[in-house]
OpenMM code with the backbone's topology and positions (N, CA, C; nanometers):
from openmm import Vec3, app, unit

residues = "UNK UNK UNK UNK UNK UNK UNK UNK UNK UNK UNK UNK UNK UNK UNK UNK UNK UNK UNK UNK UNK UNK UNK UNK UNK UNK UNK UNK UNK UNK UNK UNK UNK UNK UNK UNK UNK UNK UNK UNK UNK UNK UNK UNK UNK UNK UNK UNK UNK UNK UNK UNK UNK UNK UNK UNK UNK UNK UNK UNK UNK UNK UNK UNK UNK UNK UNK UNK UNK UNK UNK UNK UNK UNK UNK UNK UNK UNK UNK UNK UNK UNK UNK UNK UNK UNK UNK UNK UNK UNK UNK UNK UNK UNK UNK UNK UNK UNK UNK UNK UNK UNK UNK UNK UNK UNK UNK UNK UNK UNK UNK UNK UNK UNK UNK UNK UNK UNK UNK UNK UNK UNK UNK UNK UNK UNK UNK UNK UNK UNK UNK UNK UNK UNK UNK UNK UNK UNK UNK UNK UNK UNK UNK UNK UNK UNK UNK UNK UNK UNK UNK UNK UNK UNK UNK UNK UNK UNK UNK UNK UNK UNK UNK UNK UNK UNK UNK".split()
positions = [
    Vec3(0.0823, -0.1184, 0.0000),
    Vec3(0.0000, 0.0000, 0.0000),
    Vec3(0.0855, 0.1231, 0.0000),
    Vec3(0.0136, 0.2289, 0.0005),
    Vec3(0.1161, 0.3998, 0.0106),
    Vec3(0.1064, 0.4462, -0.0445),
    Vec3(0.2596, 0.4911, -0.1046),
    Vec3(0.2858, 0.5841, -0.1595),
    Vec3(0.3615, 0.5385, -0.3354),
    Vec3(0.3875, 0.3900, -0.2939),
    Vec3(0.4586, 0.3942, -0.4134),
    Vec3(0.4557, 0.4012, -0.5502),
    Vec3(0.3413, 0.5100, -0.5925),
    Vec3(0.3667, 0.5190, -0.7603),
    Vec3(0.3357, 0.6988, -0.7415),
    Vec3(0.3935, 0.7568, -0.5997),
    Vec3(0.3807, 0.8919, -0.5942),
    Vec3(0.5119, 0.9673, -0.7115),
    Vec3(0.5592, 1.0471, -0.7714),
    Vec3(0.6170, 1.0841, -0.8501),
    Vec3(0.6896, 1.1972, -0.7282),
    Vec3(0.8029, 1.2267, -0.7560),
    Vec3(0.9086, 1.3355, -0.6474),
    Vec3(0.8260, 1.5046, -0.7114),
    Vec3(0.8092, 1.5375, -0.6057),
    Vec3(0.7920, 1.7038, -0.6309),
    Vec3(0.8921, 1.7411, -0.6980),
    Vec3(0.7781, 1.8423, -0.8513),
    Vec3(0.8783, 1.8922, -0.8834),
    Vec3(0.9309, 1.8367, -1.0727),
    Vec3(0.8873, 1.6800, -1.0295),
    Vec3(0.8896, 1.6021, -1.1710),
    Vec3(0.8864, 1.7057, -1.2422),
    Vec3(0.7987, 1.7265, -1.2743),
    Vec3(0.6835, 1.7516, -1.3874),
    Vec3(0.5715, 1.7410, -1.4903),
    Vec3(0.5047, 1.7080, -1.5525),
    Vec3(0.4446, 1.6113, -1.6735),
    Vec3(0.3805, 1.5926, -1.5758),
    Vec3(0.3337, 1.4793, -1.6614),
    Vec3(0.2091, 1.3954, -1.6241),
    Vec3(0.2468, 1.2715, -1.6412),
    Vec3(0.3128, 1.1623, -1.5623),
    Vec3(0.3475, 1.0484, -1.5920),
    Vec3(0.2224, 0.9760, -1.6134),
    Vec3(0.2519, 0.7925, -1.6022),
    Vec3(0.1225, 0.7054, -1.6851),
    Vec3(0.0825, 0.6983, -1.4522),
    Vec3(0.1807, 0.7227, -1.3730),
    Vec3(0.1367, 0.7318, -1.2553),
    Vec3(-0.0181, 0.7723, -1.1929),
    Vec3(0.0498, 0.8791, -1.2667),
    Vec3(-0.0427, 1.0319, -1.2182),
    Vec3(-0.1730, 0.9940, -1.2629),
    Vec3(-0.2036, 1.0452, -1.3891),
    Vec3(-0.3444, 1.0162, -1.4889),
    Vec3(-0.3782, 1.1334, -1.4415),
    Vec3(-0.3215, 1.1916, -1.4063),
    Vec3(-0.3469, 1.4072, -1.4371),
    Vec3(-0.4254, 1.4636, -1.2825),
    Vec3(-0.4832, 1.5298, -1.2688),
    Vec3(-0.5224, 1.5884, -1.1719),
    Vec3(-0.6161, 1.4674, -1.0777),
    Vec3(-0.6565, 1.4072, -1.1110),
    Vec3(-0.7395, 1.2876, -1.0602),
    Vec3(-0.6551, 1.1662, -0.9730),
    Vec3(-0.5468, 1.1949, -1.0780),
    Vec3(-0.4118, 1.1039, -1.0116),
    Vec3(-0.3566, 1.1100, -0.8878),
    Vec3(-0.3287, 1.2194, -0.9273),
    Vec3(-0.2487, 1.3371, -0.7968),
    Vec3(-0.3659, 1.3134, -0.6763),
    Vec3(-0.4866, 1.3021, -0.6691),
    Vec3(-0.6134, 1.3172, -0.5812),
    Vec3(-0.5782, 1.1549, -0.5166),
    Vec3(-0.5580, 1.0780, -0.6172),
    Vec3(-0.5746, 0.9449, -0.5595),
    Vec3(-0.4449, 0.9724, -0.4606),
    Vec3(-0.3605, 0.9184, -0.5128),
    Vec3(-0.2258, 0.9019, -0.4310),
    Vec3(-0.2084, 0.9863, -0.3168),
    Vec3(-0.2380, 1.0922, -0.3299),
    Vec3(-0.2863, 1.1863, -0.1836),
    Vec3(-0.4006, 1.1467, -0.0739),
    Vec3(-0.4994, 1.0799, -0.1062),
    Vec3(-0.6155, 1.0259, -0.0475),
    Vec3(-0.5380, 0.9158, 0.0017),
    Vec3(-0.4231, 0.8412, -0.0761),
    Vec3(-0.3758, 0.7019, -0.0499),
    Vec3(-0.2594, 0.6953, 0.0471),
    Vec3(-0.2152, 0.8044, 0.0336),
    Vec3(-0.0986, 0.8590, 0.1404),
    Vec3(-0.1685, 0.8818, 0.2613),
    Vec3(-0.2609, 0.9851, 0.2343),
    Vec3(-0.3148, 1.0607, 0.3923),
    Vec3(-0.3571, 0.9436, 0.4352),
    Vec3(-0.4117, 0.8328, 0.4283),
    Vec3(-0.4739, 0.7342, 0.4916),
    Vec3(-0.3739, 0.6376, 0.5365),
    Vec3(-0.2931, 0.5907, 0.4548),
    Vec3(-0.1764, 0.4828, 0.5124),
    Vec3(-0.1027, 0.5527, 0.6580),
    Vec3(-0.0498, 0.6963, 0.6399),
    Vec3(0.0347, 0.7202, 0.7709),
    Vec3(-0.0500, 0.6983, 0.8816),
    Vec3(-0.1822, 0.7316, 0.9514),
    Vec3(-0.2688, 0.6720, 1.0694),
    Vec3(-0.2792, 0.5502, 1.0701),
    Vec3(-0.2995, 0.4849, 0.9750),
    Vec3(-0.3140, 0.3047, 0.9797),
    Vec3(-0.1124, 0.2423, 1.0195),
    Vec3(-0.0324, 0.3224, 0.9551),
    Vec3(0.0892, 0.2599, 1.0228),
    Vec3(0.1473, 0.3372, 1.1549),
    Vec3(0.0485, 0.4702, 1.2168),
    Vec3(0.1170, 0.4711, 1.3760),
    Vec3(0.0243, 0.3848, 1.4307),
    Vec3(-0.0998, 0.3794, 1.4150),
    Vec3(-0.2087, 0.3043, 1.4342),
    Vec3(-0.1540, 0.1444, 1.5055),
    Vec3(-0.1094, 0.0884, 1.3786),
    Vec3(-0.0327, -0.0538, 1.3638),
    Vec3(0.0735, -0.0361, 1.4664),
    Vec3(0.1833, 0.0341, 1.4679),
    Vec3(0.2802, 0.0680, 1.5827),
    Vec3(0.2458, 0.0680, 1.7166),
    Vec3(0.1195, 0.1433, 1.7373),
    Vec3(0.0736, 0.1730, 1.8599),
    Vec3(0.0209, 0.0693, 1.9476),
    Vec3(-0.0373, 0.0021, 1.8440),
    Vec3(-0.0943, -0.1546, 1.8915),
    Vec3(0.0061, -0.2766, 1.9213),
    Vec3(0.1116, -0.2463, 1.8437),
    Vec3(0.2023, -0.3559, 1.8494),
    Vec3(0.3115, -0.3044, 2.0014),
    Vec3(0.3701, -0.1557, 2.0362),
    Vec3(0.3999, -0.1394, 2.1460),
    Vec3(0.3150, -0.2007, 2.2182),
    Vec3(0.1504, -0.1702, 2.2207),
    Vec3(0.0731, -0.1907, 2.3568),
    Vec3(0.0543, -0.3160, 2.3673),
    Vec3(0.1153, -0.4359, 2.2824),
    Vec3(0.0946, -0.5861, 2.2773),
    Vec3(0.2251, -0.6350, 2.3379),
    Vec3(0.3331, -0.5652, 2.3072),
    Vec3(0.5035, -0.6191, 2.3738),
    Vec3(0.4370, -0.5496, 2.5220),
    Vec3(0.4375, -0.4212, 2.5509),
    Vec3(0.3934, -0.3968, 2.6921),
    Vec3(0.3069, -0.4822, 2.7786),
    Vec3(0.1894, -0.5206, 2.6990),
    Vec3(0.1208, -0.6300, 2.7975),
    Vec3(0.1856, -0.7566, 2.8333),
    Vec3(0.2850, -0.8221, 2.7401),
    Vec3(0.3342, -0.9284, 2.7201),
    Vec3(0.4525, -0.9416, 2.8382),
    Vec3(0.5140, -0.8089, 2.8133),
    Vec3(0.6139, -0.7749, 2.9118),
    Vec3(0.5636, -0.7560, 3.0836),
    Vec3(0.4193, -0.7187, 3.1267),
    Vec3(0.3473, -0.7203, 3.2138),
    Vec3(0.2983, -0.8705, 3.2614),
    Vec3(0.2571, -0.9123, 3.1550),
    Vec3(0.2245, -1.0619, 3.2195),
    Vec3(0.3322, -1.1498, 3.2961),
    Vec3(0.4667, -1.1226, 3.2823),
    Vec3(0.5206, -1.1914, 3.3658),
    Vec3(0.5571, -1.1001, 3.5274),
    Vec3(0.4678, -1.1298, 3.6505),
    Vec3(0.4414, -1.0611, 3.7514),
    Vec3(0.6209, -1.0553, 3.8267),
    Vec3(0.7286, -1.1592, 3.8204),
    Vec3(0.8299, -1.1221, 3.8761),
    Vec3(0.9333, -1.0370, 3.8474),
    Vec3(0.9685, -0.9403, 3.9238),
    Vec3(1.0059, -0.8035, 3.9058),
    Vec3(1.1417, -0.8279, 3.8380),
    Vec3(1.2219, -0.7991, 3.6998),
    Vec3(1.3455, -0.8278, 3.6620),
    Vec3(1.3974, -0.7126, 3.5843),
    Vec3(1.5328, -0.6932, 3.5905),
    Vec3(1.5857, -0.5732, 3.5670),
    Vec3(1.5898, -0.5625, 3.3904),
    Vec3(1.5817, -0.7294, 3.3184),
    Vec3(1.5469, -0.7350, 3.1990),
    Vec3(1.4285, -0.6388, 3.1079),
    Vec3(1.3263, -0.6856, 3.2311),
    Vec3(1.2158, -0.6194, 3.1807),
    Vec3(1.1847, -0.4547, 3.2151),
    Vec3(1.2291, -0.4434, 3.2595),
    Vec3(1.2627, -0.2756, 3.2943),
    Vec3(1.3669, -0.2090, 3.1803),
    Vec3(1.4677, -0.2873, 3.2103),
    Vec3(1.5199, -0.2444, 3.0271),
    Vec3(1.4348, -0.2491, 2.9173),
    Vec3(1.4366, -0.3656, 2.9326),
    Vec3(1.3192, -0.3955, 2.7966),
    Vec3(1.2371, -0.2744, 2.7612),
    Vec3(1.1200, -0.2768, 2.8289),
    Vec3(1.0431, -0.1503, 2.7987),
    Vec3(1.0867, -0.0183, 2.7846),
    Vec3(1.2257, 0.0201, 2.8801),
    Vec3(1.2379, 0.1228, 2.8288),
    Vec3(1.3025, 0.1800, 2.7076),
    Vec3(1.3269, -0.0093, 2.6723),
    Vec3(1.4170, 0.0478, 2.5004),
    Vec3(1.2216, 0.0245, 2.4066),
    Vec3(1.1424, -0.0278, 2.4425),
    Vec3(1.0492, -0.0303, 2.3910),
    Vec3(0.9854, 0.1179, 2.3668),
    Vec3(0.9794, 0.2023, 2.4666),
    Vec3(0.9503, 0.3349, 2.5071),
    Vec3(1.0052, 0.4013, 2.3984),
    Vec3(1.1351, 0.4103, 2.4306),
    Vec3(1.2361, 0.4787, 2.3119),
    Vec3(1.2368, 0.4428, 2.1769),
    Vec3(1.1917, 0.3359, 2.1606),
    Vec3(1.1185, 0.2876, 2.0258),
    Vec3(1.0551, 0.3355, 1.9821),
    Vec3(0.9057, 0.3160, 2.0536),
    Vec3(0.8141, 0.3762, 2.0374),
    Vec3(0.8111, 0.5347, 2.0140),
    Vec3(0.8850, 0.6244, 2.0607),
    Vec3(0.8779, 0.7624, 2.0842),
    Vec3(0.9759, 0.8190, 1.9518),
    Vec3(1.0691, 0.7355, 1.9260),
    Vec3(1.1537, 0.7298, 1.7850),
    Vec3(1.0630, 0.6799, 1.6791),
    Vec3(0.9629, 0.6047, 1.6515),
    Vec3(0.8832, 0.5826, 1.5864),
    Vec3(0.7934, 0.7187, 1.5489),
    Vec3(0.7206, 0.7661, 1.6503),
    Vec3(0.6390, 0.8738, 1.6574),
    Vec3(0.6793, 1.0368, 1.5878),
    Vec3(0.8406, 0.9845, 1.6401),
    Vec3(0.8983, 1.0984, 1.6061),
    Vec3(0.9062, 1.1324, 1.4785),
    Vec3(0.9213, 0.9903, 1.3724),
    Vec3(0.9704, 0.9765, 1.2444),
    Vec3(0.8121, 1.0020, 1.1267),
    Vec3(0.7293, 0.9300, 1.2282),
    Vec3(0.5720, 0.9431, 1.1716),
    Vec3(0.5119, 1.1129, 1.1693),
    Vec3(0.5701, 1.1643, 1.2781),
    Vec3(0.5562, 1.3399, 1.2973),
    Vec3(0.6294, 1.3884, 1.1723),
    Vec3(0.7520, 1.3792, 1.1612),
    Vec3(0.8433, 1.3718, 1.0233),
    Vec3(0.7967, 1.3973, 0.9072),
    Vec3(0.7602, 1.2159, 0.8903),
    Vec3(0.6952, 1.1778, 0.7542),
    Vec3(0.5328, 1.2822, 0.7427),
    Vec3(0.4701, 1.3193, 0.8231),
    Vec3(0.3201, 1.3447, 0.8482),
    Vec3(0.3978, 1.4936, 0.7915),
    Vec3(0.5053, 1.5857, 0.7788),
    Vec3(0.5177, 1.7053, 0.7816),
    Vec3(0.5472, 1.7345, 0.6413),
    Vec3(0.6398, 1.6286, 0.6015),
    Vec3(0.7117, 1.6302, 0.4434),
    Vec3(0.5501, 1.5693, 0.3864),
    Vec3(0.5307, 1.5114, 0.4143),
    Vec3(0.3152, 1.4693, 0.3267),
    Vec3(0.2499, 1.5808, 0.3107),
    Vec3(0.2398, 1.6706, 0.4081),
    Vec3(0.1689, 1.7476, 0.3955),
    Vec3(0.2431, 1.8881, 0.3513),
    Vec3(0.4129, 1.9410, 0.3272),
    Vec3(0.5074, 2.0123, 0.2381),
    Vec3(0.4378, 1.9939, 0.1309),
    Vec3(0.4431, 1.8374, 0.0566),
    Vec3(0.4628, 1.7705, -0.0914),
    Vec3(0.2889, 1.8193, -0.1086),
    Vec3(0.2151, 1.7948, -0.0374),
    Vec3(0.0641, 1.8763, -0.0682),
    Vec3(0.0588, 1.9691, -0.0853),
    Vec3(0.0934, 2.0443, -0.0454),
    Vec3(0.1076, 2.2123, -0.1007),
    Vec3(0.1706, 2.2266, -0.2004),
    Vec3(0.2899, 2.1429, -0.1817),
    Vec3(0.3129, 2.2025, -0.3452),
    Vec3(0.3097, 2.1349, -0.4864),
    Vec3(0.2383, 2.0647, -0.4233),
    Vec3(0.1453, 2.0080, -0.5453),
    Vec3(0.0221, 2.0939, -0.5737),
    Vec3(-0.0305, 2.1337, -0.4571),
    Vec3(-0.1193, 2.2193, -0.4869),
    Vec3(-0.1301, 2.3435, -0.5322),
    Vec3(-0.0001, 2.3739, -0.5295),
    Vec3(0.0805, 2.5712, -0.5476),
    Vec3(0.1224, 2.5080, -0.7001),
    Vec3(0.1805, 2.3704, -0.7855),
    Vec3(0.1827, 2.4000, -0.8942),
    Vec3(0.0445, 2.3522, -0.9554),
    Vec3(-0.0529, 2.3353, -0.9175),
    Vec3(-0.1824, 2.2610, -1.0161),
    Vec3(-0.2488, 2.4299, -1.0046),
    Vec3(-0.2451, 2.4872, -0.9002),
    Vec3(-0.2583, 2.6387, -0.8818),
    Vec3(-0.2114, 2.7177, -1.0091),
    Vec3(-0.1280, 2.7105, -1.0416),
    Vec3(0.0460, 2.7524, -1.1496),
    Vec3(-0.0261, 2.6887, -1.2623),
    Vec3(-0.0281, 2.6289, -1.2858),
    Vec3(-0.0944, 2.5294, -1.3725),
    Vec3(-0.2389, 2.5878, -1.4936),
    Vec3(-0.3041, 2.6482, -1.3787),
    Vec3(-0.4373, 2.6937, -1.3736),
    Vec3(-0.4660, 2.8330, -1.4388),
    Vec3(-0.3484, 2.9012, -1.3990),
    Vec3(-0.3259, 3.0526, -1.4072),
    Vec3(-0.2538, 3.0751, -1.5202),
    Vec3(-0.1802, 2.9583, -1.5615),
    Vec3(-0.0919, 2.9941, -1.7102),
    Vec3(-0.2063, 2.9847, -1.7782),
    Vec3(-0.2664, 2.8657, -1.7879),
    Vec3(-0.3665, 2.8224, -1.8828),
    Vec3(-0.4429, 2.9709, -1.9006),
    Vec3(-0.5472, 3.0257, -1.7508),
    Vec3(-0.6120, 3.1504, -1.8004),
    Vec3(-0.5623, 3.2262, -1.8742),
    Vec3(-0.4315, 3.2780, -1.8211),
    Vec3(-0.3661, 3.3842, -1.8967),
    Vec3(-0.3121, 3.3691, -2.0493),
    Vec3(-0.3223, 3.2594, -2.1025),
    Vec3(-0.3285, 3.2358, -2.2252),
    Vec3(-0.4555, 3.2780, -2.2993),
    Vec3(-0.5684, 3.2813, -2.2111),
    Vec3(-0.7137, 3.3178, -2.3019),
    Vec3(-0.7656, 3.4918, -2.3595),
    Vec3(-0.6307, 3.5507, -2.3008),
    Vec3(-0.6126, 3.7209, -2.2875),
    Vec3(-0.7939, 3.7228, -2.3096),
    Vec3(-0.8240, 3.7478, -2.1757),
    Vec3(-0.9737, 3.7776, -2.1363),
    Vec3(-0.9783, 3.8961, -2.0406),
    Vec3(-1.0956, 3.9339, -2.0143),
    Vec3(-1.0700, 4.0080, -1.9169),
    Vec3(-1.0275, 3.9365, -1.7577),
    Vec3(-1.0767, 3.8083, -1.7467),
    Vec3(-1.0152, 3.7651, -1.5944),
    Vec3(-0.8165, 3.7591, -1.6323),
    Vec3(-0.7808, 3.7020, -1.7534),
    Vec3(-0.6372, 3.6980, -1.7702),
    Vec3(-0.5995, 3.8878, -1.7475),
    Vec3(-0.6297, 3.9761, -1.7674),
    Vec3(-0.5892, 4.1215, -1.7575),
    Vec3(-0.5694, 4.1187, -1.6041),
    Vec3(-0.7020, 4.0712, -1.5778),
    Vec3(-0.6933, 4.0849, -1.3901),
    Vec3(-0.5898, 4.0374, -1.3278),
    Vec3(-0.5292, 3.9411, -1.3580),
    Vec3(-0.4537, 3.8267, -1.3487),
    Vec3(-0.3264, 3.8693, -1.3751),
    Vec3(-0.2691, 3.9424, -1.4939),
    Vec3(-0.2081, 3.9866, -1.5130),
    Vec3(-0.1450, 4.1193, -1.4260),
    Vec3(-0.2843, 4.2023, -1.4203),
    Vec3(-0.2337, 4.3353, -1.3108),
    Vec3(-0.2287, 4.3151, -1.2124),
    Vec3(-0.2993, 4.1941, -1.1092),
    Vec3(-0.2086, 4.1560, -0.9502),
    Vec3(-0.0857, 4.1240, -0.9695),
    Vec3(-0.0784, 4.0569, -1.0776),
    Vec3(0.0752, 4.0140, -1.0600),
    Vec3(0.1992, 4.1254, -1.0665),
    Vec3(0.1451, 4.2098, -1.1595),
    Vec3(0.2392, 4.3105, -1.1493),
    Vec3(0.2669, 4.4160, -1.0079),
    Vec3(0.1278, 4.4067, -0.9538),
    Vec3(0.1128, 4.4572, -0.8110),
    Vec3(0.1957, 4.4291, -0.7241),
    Vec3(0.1761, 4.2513, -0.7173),
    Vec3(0.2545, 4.2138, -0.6094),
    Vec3(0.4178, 4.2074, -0.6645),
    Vec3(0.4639, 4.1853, -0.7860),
    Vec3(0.6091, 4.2390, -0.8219),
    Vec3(0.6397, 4.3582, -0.7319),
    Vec3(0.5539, 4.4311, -0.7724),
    Vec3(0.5949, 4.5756, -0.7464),
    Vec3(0.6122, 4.6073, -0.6025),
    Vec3(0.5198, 4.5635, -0.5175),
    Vec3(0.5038, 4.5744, -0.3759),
    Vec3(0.6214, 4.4835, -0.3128),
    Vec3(0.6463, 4.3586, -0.3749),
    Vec3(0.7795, 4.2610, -0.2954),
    Vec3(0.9160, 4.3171, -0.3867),
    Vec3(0.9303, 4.3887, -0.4871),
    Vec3(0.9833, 4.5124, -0.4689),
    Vec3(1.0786, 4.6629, -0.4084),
    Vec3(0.9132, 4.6762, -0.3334),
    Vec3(0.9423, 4.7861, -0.2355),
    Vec3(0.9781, 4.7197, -0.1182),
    Vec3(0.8916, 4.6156, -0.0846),
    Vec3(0.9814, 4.5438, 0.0697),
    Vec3(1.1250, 4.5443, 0.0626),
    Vec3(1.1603, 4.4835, -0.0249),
    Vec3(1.2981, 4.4302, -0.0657),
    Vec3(1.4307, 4.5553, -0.0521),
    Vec3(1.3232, 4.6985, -0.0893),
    Vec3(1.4331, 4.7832, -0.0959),
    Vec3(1.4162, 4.8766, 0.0365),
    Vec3(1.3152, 4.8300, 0.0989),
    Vec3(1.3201, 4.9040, 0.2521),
    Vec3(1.3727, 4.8117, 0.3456),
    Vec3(1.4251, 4.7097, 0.3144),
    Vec3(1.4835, 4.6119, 0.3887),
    Vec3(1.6531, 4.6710, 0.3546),
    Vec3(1.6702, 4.6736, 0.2890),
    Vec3(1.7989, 4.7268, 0.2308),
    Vec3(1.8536, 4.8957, 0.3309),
    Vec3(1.7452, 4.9512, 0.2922),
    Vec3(1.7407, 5.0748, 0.3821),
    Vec3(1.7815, 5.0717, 0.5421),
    Vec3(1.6621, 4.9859, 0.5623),
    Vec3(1.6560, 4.9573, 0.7336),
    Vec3(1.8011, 4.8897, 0.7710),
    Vec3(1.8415, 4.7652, 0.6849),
    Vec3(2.0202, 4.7486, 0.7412),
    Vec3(2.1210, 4.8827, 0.7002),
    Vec3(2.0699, 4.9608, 0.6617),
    Vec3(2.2160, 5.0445, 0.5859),
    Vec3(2.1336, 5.1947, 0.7482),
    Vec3(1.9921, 5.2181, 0.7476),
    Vec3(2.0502, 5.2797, 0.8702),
    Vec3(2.0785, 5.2659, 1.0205),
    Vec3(2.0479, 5.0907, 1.0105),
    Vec3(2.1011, 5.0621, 1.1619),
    Vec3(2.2127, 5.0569, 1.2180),
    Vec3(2.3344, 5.1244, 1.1024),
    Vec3(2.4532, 5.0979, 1.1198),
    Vec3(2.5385, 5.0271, 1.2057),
    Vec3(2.4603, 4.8474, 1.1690),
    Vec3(2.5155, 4.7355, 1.2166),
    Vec3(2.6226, 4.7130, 1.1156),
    Vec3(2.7182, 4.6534, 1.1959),
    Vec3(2.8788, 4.6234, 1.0735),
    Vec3(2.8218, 4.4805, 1.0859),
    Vec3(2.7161, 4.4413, 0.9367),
    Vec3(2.7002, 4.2980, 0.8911),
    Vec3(2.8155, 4.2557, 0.8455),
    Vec3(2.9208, 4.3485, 0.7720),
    Vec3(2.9948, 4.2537, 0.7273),
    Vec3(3.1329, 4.1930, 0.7943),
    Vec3(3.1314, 4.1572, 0.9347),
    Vec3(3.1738, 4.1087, 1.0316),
    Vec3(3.1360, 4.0417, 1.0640),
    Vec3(2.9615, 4.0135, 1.0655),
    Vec3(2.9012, 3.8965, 1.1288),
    Vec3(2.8589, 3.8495, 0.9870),
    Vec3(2.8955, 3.6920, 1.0012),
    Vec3(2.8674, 3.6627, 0.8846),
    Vec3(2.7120, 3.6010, 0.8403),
    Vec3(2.6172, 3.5939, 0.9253),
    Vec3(2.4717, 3.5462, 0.9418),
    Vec3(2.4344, 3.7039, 0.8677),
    Vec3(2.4731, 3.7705, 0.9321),
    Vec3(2.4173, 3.9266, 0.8640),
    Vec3(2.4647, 3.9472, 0.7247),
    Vec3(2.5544, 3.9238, 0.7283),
    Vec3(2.6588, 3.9388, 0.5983),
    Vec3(2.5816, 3.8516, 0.4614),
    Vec3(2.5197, 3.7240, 0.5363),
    Vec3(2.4769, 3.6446, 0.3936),
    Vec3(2.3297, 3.7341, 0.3769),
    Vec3(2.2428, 3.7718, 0.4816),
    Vec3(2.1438, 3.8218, 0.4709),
    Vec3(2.1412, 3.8996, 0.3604),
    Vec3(2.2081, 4.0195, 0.4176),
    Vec3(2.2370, 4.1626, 0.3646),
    Vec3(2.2740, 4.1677, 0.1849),
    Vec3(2.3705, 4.0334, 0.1772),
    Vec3(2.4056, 4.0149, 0.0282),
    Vec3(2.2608, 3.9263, -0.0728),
    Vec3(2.1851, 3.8423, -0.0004),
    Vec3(2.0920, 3.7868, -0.0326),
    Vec3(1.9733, 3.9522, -0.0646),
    Vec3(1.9558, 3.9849, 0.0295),
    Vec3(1.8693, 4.1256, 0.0190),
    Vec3(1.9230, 4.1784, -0.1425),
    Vec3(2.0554, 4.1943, -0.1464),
    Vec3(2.0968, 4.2680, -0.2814),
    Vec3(2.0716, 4.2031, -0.3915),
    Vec3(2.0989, 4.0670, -0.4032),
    Vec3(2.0889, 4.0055, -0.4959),
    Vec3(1.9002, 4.0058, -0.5196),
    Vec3(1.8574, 4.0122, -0.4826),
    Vec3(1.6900, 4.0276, -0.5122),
    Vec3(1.6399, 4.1696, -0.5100),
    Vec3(1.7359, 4.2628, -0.4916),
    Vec3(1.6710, 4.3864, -0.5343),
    Vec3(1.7408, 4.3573, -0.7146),
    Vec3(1.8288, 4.3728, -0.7136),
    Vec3(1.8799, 4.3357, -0.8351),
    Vec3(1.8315, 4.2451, -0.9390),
    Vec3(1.7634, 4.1787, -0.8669),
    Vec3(1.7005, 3.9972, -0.9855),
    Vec3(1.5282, 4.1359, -0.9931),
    Vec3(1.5174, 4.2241, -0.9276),
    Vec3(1.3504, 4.2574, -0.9053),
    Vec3(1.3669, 4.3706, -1.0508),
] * unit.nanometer
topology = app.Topology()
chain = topology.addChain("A")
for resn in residues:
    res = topology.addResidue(resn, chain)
    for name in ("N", "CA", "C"):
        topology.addAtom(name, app.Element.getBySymbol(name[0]), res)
């Protein structure tokens, strides 16, 4: 079960995987459901070694280890399922930010009036991330911090330039 005929963010196309926007729906429906069914499965199988480990009533330093490498198992498990549950739901968005992308080329090919609309936010928000970009520039040049000593500031400050420049 899973994930395995998901394609890496980013591919592109439309593999024979996918089968186009419908595709993408499945394998996402097929993902979101497998990660609860395997902490699910985990959770049950700790709480089956724990009982197992309980049924024997005489107190041994084995079993006190035991569980607590079971514990640490378990909590390393959880940890990795928190993980995986974060990069699932990254790879959703941006699957969803390019079928988004996707959507908006297509309009703007129909030069309509919604493609004009479409067209003049975009230039808006150019324009406005822009002006951030160059009042950010401002604000380090009058806090007269010496970034280029610290080098966390230093990559900032040069990153800031390079995107007033790319704007």
């Amino acid at each position: 079960g899973g994930c395995q005929h998901a394609a890496p963010v980013g591919a592109g196309g439309t593999g024979s995987c996918w089968g186009g926007a419908r595709g993408v729906v499945a394998v996402t429906d097929r993902c979101r459901f497998a990660v609860p069914r395997l902490r699910d499965r985990i959770r049950q199988q700790f709480q089956d070694c724990s009982a197992a480990l309980q049924i024997d009533l005489t107190p041994c330093l084995d079993h006190i280890v035991d569980e607590e490498l079971l514990q640490d198992a378990a909590d390393d498990l959880e940890r990795v399922m928190e993980e995986l549950k974060l990069a699932f739901e990254n790879k959703t968005l941006a699957l969803q930010r390019m079928h988004l992308g996707f959507h908006l080329k297509n309009k703007v090919k129909r030069h309509d009036n919604d493609s004009r609309l479409i067209i003049g936010s975009m230039k808006h928000i150019t324009m406005l991330s822009g002006t951030v970009i160059e009042y950010q520039q401002n604000i380090i040049i009058a806090s007269r911090v010496n970034w280029v000593k610290d080098p966390s500031l230093k990559a900032i400050a040069l990153q800031l330039e390079n995107n007033v420049c790319s704007v």
